[in-house]
C-alpha positions in Angstrom: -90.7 2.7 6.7 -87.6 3.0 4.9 -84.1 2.9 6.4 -82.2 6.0 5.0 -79.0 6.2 7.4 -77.0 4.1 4.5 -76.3 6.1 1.3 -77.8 4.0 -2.1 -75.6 6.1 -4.6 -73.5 4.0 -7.0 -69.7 5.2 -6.0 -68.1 6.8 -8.3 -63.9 8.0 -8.9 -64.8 10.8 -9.0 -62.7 12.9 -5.6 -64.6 16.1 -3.9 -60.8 17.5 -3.6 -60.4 20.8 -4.6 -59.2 21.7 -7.8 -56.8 24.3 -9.1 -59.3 25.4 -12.2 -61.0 28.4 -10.2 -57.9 29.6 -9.2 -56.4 29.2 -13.1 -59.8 31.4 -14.2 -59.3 34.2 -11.4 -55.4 34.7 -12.5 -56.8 34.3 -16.0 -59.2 36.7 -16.2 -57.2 39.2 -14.3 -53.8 38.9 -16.4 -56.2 39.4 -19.5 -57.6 42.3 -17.6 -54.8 44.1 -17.1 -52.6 43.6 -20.2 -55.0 44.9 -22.4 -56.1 48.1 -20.3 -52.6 48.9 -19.4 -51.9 48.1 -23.0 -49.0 45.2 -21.9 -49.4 43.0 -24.8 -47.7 40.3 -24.0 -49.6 40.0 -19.9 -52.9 40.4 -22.4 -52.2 37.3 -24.5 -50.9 35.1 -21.6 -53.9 35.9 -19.2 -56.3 34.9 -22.6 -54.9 31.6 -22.9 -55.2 31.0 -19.3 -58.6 32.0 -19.1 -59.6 30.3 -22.0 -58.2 27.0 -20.7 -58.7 26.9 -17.3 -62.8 27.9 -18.3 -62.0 24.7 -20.9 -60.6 22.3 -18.1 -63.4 23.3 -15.8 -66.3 22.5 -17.5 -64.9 19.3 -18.3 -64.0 18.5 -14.7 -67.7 19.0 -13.9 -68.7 16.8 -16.8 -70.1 19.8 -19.1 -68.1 19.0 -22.1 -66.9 16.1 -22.9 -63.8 17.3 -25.4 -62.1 20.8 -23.3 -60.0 21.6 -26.4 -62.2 21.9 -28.7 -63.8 24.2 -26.7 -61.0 25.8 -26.1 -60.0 26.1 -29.5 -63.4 27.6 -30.4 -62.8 30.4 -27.3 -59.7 31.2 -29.1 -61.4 31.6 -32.3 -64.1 34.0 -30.8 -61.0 35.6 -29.6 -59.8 36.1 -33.2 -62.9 37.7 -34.7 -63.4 39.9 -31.6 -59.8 41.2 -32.6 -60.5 41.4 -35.8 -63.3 43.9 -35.5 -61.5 45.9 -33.3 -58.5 45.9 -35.4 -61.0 46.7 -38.4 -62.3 49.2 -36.8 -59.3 51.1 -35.4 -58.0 51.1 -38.8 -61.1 53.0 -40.4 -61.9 49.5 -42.4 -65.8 48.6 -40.4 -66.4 52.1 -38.9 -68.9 51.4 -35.5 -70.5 53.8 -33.9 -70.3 52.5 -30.2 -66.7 52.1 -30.2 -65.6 56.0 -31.9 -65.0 57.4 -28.0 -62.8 54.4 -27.4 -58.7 54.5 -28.5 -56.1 51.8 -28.6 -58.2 49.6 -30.2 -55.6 48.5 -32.6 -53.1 47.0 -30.2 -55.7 45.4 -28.0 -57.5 43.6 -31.0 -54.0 42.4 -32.0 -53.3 41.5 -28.5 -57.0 39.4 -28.9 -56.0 38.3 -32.0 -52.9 36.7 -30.8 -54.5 35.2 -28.0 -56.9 33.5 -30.0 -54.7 32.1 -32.9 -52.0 30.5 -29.3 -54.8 29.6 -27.8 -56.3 27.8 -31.1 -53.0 26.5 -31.9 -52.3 25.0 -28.7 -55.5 23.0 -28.8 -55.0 21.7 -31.5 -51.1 20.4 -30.9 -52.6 19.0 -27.9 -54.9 17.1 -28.9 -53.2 16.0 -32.4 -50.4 14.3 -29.5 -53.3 12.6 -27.9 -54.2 11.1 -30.9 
């Protein structure tokens, strides 16, 4: 028989200390929340960004991706288009069915649309200093 009571796992650096990203994705996800159903533009974009890069710097903390802002940058552009339909849509431009009950459609695609193009532009400031 075997002798388990020793652990045969390489060590790695990786620390089991908790880290601030689920936190960063709860605050995130809310502020996004809020700012664009109260219509607060400004809450809206910052709780975006947050979201967008805390979701980013978590997946790369459990290994998942191996470059966060990129993906970062591309949440920020799915941010964009999303905006852009709604904005295209509130304006009469790309009439959709689904979304006729809905108003204020206008100023939260904006407020998506301005998220996405920080969010996308803080990526890639970030990583053009890293370079």
């Amino acid at each position: 028989m075997a002798d388990h009571s020793r652990r045969t796992e390489p060590e790695t650096d990786r620390t089991d200390a908790a880290t601030p990203w689920p936190l960063l994705v709860a605050v995130g996800l809310v502020g996004s929340e809020v700012g664009i159903v109260v219509d607060l533009t400004p809450v809206a974009v910052g709780g975006l960004v947050i979201f967008a890069a805390s979701v980013a710097g978590i997946l790369a903390d459990a290994d998942y991706v191996d470059r966060p802002l990129a993906l970062a940058a591309k949440f920020g552009a799915a941010f964009v288009a999303v905006g852009a339909v709604l904005i295209a849509h509130a304006t009469g431009t790309v009439p959709i069915g689904l979304l006729d009950p809905l108003s204020g459609l206008a100023s939260r695609g904006a407020a998506l649309v301005v998220a996405g193009v920080v969010t996308t532009v803080g990526a890639g400031l970030l990583r053009s200093r890293r370079a």
